[in-house]
TORFI-770824 format. One line per field, with one value per residue (C-alpha): residue number from 1; residue in one letter; chain; x, y, z. Coordinates in nm, 4 decimals. Example, Ala and Ser with C-alpha at 12.3 -4.5 7.8 and 13.67 -1.06 7.14 Angstrom:
<recs>
i = c(1|2)
aa = c(A|S)
ch = c(A|A)
u = c(1.2300|1.3670)
v = c(-0.4500|-0.1060)
w = c(0.7800|0.7140)
</recs>
This chain:
<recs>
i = c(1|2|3|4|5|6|7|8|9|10|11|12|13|14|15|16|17|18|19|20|21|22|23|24|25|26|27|28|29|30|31|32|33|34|35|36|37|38|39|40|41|42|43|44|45|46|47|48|49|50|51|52|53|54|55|56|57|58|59|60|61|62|63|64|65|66|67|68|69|70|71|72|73|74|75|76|77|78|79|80|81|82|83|84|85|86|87|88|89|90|91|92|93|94|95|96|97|98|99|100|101|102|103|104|105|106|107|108|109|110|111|112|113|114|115|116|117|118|119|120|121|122|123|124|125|126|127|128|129|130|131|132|133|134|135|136|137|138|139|140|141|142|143|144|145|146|147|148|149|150|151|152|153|154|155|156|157|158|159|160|161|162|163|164|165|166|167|168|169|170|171|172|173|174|175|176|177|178|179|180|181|182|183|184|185|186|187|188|189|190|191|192|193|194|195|196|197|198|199|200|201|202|203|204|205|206|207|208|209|210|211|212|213|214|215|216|217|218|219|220|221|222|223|224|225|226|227|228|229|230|231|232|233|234|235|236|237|238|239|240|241|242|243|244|245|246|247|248|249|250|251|252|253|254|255|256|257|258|259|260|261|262|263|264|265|266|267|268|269|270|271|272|273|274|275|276|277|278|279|280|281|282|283|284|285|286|287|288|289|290|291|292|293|294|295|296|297|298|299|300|301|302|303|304|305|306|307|308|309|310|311|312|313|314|315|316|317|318|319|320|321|322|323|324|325|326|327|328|329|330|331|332|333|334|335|336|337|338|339|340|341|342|343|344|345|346|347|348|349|350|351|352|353|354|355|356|357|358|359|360|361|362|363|364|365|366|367|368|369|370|371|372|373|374|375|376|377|378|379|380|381|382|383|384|385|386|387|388|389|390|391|392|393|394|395|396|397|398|399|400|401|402|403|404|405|406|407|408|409|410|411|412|413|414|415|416|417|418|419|420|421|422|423|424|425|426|427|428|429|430|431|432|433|434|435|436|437|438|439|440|441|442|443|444|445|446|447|448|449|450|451|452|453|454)
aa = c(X|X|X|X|X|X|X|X|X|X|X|X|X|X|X|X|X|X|X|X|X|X|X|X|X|X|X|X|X|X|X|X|X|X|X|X|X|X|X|X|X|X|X|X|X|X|X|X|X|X|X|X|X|X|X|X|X|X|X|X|X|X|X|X|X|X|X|X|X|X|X|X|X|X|X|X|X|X|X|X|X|X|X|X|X|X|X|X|X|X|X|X|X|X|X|X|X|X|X|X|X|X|X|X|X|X|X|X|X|X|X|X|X|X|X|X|X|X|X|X|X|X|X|X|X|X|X|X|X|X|X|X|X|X|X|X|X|X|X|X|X|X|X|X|X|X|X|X|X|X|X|X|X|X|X|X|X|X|X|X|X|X|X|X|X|X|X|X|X|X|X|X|X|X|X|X|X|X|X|X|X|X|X|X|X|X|X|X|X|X|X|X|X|X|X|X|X|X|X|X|X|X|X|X|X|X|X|X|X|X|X|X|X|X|X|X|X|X|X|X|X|X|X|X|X|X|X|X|X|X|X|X|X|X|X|X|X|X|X|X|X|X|X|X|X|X|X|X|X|X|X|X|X|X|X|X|X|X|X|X|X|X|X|X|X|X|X|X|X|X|X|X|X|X|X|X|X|X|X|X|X|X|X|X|X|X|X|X|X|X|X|X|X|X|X|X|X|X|X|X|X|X|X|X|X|X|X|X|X|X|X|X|X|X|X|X|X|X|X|X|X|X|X|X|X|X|X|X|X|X|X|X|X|X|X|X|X|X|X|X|X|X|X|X|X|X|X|X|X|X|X|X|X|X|X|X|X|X|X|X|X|X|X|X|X|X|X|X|X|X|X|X|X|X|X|X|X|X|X|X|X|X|X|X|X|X|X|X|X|X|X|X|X|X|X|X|X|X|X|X|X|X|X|X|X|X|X|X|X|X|X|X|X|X|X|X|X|X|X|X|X|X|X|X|X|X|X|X|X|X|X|X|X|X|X|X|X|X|X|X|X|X|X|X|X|X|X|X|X|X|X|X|X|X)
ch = c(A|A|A|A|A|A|A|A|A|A|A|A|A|A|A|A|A|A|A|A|A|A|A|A|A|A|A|A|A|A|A|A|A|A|A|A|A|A|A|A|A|A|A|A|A|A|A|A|A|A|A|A|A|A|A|A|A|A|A|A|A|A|A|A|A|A|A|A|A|A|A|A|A|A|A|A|A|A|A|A|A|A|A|A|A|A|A|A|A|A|A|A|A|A|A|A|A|A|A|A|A|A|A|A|A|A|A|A|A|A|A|A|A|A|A|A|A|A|A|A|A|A|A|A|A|A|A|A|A|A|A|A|A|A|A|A|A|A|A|A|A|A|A|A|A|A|A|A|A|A|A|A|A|A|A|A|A|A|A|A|A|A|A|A|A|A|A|A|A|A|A|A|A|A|A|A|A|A|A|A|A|A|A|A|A|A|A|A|A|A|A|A|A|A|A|A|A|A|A|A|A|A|A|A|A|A|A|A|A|A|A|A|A|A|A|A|A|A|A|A|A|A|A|A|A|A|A|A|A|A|A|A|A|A|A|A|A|A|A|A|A|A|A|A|A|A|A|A|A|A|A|A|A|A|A|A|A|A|A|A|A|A|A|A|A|A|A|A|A|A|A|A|A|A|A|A|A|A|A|A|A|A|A|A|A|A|A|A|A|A|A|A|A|A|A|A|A|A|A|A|A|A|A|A|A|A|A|A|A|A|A|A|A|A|A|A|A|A|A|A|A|A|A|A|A|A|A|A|A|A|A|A|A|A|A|A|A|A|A|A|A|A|A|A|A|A|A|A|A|A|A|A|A|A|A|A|A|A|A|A|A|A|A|A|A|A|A|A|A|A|A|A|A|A|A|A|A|A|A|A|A|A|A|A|A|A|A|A|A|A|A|A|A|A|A|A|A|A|A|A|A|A|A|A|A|A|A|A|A|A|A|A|A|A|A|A|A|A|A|A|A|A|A|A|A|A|A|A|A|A|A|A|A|A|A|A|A|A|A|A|A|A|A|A|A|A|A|A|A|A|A|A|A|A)
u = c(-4.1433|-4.0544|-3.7677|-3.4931|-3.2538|-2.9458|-2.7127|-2.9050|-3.1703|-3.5522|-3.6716|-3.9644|-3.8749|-3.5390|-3.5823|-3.2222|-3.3935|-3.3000|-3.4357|-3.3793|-3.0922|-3.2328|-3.0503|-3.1632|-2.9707|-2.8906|-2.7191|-2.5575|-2.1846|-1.8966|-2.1724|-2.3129|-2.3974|-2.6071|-2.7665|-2.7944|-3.1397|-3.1508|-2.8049|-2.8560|-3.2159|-2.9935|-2.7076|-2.9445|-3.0624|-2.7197|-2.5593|-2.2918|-2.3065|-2.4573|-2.1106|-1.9145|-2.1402|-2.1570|-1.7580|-1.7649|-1.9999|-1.7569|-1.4046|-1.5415|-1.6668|-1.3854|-1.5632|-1.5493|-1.8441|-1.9498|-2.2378|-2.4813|-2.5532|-2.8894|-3.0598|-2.8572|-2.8141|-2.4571|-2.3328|-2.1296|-1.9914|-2.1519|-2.4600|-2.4661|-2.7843|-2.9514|-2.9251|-2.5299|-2.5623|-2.7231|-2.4451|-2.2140|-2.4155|-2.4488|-2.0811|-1.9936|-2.2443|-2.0265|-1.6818|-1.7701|-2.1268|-2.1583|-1.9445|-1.6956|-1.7622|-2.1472|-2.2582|-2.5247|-2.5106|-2.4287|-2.1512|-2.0390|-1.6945|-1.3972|-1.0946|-0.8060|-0.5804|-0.2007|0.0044|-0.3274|-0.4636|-0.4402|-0.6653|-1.0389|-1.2154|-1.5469|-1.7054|-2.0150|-2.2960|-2.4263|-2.0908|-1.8366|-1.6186|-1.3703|-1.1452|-0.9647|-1.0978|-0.9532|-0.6884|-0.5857|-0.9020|-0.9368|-1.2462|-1.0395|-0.8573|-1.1808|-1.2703|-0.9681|-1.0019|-1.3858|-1.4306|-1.7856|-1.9253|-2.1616|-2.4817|-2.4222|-2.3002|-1.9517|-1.7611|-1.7452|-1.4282|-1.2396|-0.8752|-0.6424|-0.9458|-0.8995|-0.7542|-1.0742|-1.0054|-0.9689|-0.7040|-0.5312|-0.5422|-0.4680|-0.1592|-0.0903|-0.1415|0.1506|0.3969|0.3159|0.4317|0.7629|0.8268|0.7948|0.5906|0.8366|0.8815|0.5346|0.5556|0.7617|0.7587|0.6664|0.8946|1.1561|1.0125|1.0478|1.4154|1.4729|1.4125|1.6036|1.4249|1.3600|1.2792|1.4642|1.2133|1.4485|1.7726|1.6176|1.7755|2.1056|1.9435|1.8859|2.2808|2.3242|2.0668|2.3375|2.4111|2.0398|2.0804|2.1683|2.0375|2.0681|1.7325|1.8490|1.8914|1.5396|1.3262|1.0319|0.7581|0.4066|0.5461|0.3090|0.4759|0.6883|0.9719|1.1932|1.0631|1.3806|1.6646|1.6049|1.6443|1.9617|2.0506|1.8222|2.0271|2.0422|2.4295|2.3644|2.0765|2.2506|2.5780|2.3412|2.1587|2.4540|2.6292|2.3257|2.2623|2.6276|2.5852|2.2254|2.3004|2.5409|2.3631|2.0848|2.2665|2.4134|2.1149|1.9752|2.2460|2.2178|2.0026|1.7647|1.6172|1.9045|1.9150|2.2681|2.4266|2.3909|2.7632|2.8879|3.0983|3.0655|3.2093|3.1522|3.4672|3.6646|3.4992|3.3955|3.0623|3.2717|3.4548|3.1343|2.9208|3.2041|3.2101|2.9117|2.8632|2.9788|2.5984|2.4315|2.5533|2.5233|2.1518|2.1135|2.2529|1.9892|1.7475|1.8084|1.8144|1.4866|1.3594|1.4442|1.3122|0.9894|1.0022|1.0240|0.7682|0.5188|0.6251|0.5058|0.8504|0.8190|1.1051|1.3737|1.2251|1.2618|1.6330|1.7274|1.6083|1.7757|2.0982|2.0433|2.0112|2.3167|2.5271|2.4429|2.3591|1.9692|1.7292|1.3336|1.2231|1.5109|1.4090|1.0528|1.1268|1.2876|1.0034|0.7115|0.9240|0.8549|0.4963|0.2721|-0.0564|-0.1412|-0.0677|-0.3746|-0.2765|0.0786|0.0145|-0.2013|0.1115|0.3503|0.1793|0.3410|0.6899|0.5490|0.3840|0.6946|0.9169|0.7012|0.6916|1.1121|1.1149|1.2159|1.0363|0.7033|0.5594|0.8120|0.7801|0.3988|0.4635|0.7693|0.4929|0.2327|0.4814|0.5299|0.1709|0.1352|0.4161|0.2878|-0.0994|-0.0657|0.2075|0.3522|0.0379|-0.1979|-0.4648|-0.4920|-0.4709|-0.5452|-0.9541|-0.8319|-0.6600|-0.9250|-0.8613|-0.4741|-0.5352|-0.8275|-0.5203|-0.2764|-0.4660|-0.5971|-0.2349|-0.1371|0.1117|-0.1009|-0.2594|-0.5726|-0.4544|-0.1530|-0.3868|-0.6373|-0.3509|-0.2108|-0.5225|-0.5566|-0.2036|-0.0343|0.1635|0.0674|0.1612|-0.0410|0.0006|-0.0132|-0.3884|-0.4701|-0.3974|-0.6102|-0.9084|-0.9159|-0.8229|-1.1524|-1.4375|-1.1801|-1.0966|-1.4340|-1.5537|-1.2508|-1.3348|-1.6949|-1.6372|-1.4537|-1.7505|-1.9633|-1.7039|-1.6423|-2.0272|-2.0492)
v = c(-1.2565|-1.1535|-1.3757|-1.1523|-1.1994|-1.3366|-1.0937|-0.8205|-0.6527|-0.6303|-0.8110|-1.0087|-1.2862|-1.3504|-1.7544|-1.7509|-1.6044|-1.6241|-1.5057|-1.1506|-1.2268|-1.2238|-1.0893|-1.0547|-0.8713|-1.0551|-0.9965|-0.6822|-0.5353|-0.7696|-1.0243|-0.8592|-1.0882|-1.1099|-1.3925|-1.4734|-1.7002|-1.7763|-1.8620|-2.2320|-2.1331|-1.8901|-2.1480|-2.3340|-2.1201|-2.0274|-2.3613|-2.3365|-2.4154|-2.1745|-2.1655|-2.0240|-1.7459|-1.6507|-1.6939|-1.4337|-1.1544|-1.1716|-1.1821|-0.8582|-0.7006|-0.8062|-1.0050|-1.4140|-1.6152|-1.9721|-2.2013|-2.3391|-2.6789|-2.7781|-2.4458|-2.4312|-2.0574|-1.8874|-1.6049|-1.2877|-1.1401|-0.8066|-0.6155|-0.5317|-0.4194|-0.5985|-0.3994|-0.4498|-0.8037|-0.7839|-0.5956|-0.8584|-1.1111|-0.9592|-0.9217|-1.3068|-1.3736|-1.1954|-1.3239|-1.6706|-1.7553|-1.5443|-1.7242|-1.4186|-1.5091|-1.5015|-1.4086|-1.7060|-1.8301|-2.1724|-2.2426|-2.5623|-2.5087|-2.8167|-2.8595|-2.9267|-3.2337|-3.3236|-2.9935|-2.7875|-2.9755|-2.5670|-2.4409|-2.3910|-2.3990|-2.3042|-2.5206|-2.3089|-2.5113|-2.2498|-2.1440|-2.4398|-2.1850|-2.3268|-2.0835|-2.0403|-1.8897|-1.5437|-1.7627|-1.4507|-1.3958|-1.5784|-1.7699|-1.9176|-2.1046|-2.1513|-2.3273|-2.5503|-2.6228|-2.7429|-2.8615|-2.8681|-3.1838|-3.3270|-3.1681|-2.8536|-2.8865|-2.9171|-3.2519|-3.3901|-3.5099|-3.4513|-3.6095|-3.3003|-3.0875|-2.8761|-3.0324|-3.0226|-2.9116|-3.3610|-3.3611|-3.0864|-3.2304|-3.5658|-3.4666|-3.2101|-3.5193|-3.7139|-3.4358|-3.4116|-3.7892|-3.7340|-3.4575|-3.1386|-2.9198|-2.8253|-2.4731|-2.4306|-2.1918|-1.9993|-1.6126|-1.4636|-1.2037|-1.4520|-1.5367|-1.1989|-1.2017|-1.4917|-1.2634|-0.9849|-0.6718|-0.5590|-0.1937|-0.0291|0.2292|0.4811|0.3936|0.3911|0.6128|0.4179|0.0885|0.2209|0.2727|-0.0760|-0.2001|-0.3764|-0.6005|-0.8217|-1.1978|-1.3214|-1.6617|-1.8978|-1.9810|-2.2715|-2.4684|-2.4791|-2.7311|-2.6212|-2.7714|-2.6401|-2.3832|-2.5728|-2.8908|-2.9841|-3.0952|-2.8386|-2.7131|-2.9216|-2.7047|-2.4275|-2.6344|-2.8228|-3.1535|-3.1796|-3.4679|-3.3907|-3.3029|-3.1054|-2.8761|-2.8659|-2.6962|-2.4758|-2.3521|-2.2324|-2.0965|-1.8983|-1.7722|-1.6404|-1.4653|-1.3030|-1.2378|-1.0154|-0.8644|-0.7988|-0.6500|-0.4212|-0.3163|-0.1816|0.0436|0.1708|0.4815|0.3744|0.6853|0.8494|1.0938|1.2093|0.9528|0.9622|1.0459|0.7744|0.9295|0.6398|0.2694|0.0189|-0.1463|-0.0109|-0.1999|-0.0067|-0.1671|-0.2248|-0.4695|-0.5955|-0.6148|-0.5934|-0.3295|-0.1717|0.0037|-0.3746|-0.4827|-0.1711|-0.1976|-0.6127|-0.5737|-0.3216|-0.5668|-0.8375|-0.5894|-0.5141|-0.8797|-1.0060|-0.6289|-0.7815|-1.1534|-0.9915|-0.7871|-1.1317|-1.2705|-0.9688|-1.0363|-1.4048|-1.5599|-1.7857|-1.9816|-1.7175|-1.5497|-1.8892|-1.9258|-1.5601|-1.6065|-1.9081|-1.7635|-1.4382|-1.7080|-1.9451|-1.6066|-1.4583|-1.7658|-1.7282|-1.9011|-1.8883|-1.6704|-1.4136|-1.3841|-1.3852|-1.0473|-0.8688|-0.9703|-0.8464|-0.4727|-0.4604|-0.4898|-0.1239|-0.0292|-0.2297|-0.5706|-0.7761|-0.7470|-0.8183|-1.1381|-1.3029|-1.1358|-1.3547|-1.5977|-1.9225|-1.7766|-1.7762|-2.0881|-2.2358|-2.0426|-2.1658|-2.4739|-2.4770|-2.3072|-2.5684|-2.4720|-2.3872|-2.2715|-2.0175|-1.8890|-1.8389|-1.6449|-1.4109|-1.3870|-1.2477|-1.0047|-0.8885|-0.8221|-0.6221|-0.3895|-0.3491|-0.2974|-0.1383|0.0633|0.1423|0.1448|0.1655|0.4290|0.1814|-0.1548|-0.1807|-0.2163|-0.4883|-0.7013|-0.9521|-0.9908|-1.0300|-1.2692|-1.4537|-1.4492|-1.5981|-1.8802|-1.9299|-1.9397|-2.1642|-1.9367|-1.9527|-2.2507|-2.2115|-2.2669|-2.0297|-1.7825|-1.8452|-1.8231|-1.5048|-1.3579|-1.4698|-1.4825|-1.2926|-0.9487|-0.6440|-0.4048|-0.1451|-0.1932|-0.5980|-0.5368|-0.2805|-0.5358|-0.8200|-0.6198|-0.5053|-0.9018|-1.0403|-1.0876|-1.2974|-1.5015|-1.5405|-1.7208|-1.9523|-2.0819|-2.0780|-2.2684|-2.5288|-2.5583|-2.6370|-2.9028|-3.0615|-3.1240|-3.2607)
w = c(-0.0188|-0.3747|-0.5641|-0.6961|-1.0442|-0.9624|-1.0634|-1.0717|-1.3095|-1.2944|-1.5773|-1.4727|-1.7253|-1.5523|-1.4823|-1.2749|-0.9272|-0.5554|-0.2416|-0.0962|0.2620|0.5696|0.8781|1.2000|1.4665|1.8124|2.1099|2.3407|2.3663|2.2594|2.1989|1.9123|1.6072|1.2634|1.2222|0.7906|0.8826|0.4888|0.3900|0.3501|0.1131|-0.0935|-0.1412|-0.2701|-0.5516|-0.5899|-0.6401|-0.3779|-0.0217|0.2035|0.3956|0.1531|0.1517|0.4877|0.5236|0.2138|0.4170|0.7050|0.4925|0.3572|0.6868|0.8398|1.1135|1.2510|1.1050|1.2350|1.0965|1.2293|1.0445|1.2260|1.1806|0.8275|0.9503|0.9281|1.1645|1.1476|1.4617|1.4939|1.3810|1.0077|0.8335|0.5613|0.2925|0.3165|0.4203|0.0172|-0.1499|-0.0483|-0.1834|-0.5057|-0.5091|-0.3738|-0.6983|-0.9102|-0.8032|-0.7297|-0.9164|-1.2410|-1.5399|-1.6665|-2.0362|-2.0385|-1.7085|-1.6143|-1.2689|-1.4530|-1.3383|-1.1452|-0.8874|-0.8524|-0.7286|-0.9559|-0.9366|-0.9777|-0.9487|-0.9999|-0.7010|-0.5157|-0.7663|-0.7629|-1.1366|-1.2802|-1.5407|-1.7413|-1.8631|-2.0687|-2.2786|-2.1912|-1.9998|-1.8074|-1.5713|-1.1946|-0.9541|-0.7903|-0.5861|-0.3393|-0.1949|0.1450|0.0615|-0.1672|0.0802|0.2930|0.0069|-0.0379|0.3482|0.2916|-0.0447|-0.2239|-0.3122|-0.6087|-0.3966|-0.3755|0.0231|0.1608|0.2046|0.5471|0.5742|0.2638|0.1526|0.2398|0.3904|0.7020|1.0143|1.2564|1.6349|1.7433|1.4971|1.6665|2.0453|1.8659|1.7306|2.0672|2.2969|2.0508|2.1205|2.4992|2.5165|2.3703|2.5807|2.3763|2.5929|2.8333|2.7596|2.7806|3.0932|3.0008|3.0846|2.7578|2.8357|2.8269|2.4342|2.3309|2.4200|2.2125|1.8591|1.7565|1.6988|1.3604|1.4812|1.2990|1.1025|1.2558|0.9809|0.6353|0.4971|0.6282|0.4575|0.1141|0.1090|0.1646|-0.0722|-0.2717|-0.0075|-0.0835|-0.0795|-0.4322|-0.4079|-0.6754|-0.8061|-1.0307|-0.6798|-0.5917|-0.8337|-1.0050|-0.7489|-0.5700|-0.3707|-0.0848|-0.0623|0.2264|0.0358|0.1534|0.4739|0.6083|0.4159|0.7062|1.0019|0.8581|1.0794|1.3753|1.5636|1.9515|1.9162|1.5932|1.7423|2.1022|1.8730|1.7056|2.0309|2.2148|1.9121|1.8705|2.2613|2.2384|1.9399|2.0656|2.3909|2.2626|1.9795|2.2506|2.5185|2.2816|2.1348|2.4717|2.4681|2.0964|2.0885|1.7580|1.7402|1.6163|1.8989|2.0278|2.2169|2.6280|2.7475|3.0084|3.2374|3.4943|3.4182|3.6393|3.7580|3.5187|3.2382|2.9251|2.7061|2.4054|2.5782|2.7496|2.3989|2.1491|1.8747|1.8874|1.5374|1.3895|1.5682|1.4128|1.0728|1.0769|1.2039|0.9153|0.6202|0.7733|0.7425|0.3693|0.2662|0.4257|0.2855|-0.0328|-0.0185|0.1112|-0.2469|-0.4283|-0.1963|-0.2962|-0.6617|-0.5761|-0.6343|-0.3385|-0.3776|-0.4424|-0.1408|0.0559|-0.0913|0.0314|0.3859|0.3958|0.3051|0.5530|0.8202|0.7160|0.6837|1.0142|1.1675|1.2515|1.3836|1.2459|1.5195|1.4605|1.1329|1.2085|1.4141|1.1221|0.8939|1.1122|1.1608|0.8533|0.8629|0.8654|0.9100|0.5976|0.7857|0.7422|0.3774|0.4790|0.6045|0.3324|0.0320|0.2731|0.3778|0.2345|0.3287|0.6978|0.6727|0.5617|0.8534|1.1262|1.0106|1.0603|1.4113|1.6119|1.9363|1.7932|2.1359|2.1774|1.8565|1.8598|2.1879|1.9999|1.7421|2.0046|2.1424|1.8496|1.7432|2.0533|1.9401|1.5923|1.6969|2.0282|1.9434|1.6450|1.4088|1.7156|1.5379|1.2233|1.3258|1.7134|1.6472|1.3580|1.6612|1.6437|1.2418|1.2389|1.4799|1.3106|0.9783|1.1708|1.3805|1.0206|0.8511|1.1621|1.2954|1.5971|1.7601|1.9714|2.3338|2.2855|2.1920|2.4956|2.6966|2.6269|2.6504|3.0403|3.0825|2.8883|3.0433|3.2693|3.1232|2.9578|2.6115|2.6176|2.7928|2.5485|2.2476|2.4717|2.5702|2.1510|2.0886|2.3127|2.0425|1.8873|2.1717|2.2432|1.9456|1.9830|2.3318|2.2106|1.9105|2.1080|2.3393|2.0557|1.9525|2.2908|2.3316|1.9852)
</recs>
C-alpha cells in the first residue's frame, strides 16, 4: 500500500508521509457502521491519538463513533465510503495537525494551565509557533474530556478528564441514599406542565415593540473569572434551606398554574377569538385565570429578555447573558425549567448549532434546576416539539445528533434517555421523535454493555 504526503501534494521527496484510511463497511439497517481499521496506524504517523481522529470523521458526518482499544480500530455509525472517510482526514490534518505559520505536521498539542487551563495549544518544532486551537469545534472539547499524553495516546484517567459511566452510577447511587429520586416516575406529561411554553413564533411582530424592555443587567457585578467555574452556579437557585425552597415552590405553582390555565385558553395563532356564549356556573375565565391580556403581554416581555441574553450569549458574553436570565427569573419569579422552555422556543431548524453557541449558559441552568430529573424530562418534551413538529423536515432525521449534543453537554443523563425511549408517550409525534432517536439509543445501551463487562 503506497504512503501518502501528509497534507497533501505528490512530491515523491515528501519525508512527512502517512498511510491511505481504511474503511470497511459492516452491518444491515439501523446497525449500519464503518469500521476506520487503520486509525490507530495513521495516529501514529500523525502524532495524535488515533481517537481524536475518528471522533473528528463522525463530528463532521454527523454520526456516534466508539473505539475500540484492543483492535486500536475506531467506528462511525453508518456506511460512508472511503474516499470521504479521506477528505476528512485531510481536513482533521489541516485543522488540528498542520502548524498555520509553516505548514509541517510538526506540531506537538497541550493543554493550558491556570485560567488557560480550557485551552488546547500547538507547539511547532519546525518554526517555534505557538497558538490555540479552534476552541468551538466539538473535538475541541473531546479533547479537553480525554487529554493526550507524552506518547502520542490519550491519558487514562486524567485530573479533570471526562467523568466515565462508574463515576456516574457512583455519584447516582449517593443521591438515591438521600432520597432524591422520588420523582423519578413521574408522568412526563406531568414534566411538561411544569415549564411554560415559549411558543410564541406567532407574536413577533408584537415582541419587536417591546424590545426595549431587555434585561439591563449590571455587568460590573459579575467578576472577571472562567466563565466554566462553578462559582456562581449558586446565584440562580438563591437559599436552598427546606423552608426557603418549600416558599419558593408554592409561590411558583400559584403563579404557573395560572399562567398555564390561561394560556390554554389564549388563541396563539392570532386567529379571531372563539366567542363563549356558555359560562359554567356563572363564572367568567377572567375571574378563573385573572386578566388574561396581563399573561399574554407578561409572557411576551419574558420572551424579549431571554431573546436578548441569548444575543449576548451568541456574542459570547457569557456572563451578561447569565446576569440577564437571572434577573428575568428574580423579576417574574422563575424557576430553571421555565426558563429553559422560553430558551428552546427559540431554537429553529439550525438547533444543533444552537446548542453548542449556548452551551455554557445551559450547562450552567441545568446545573441550578433543582429537580434535575424533571427537568431532563421538560427538556425531552420539548425536543419532541421542536424536531417532530415545528422544524420536523430539517431536524427530525438529526434526532439522534441533538441528542448525542445534549447527553454530551450533560443536559441529559443516560438512563433518562433510555427511558424515554421505552417509556416515553403514545402519542404520534413523541414515537415519531423515538423511532428517528433509536441509532442513538442504541449505541448508549451498547456502550454500557461494553462497560459493564469490562
Amino acid at each position: 500500500m503506497s504512503l501518502l504526503n501528509i497534507g497533501g501534494g505528490d512530491d515523491p521527496a515528501y519525508r512527512y508521509k502517512m498511510p491511505p484510511i481504511v474503511g470497511k463497511k459492516e452491518g444491515i439497517g439501523n446497525g449500519k457502521k464503518t469500521v476506520i481499521v487503520n486509525a490507530t496506524d495513521v495516529g501514529k504517523a500523525l502524532k495524535r491519538p488515533g481517537q481524536y481522529l475518528v471522533k473528528y470523521c463522525a463530528v463532521e458526518l454527523g454520526a456516534v463513533s466508539t473505539w475500540d482499544k484492543e483492535q486500536g480500530s475506531g467506528t462511525v455509525n453508518g456506511w460512508h465510503e472511503t474516499p470521504v472517510l479521506q477528505d476528512k482526514t485531510n481536513k482533521f490534518i489541516k485543522e488540528w495537525v498542520l502548524c498555520p505559520r509553516c505548514k509541517l505536521p510538526e506540531t506537538s498539542m497541550e493543554l493550558g494551565s491556570g485560567k488557560k487551563a480550557k485551552d488546547i495549544f500547538f507547539d511547532c518544532k519546525a518554526c517555534g509557533y505557538h497558538g490555540v486551537a479552534d476552541m468551538m469545534h466539538k473535538l475541541a472539547t473531546f479533547i479537553l474530556n480525554n487529554p493526550p499524553d507524552s506518547k502520542g495516546g490519550i491519558l487514562e484517567k486524567a485530573a479533570g478528564g471526562k467523568i466515565t459511566k462508574e463515576d456516574r452510577k457512583a455519584a447516582k447511587a449517593a443521591k438515591k441514599g438521600k432520597g432524591k429520586d422520588d420523582d423519578e416516575d413521574d408522568d412526563d406529561d406531568s414534566a411538561k406542565k411544569e415549564g411554560t411554553s415559549g411558543d410564541l413564533t406567532s407574536n413577533r411582530d408584537k415582541l419587536a415593540a417591546q424590545a426595549a424592555l431587555g434585561a439591563q443587567a449590571d455587568k460590573a457585578a459579575v467578576e472577571e473569572e472562567d466563565d466554566d467555574d462553578d462559582a456562581d452556579d449558586g446565584d440562580w437557585a438563591m437559599d436552598t434551606s427546606a423552608e426557603a425552597v418549600k416558599a419558593r415552590e408554592a409561590k411558583a405553582a400559584e403563579s404557573f398554574e395560572k399562567i398555564e390555565a390561561a394560556t390554554k385558553a389564549i388563541d396563539v395563532s392570532d386567529a379571531e377569538p372563539v366567542k363563549k356564549d356558555k359560562k359554567k356556573k356563572g363564572v367568567s375565565d377572567e375571574e378563573k385565570f385573572g386578566d388574561e391580556e396581563e399573561i399574554e403581554t407578561q409572557k411576551l416581555a419574558i420572551a424579549v429578555e431571554v431573546r436578548t441574553a441569548m444575543q449576548q450569549s451568541t456574542e459570547g458574553d457569557t456572563a451578561a447573558a447569565v446576569l440577564s436570565l437571572m434577573a428575568t427569573a428574580k423579576e417574574h419569579e422563575l424557576e430553571p425549567i421555565d426558563l429553559f422552555g422560553f430558551l428552546l422556543a427559540e431554537f429553529d431548524d439550525t438547533a444543533v448549532k444552537q446548542f453548542g453557541v449556548h452551551k455554557k449558559v445551559l450547562t450552567k441552568l441545568m446545573k441550578a434546576a433543582p429537580d434535575k430529573i424533571k427537568t431532563q424530562k421538560f427538556l425531552l418534551s420539548q425536543l419532541e416539539e421542536l424536531v417532530g413538529d415545528r422544524h420536523k423536515d430539517a431536524l427530525l432525521k438529526k434526532s439522534p445528533t441533538l441528542l448525542k449534543v445534549m447527553y454530551e453537554m450533560d443536559l441529559l443523563e443516560e438512563d433518562v434517555i433510555i427511558k424515554w425511549f421505552h417509556k416515553g408517550s403514545k402519542k404520534k409525534l413523541g414515537k415519531a421523535v423515538r423511532d428517528a432517536a433509536e441509532p442513538f439509543v442504541t449505541w448508549l445501551k451498547e456502550a454500557e454493555e461494553d462497560d459493564d463487562s469490562d
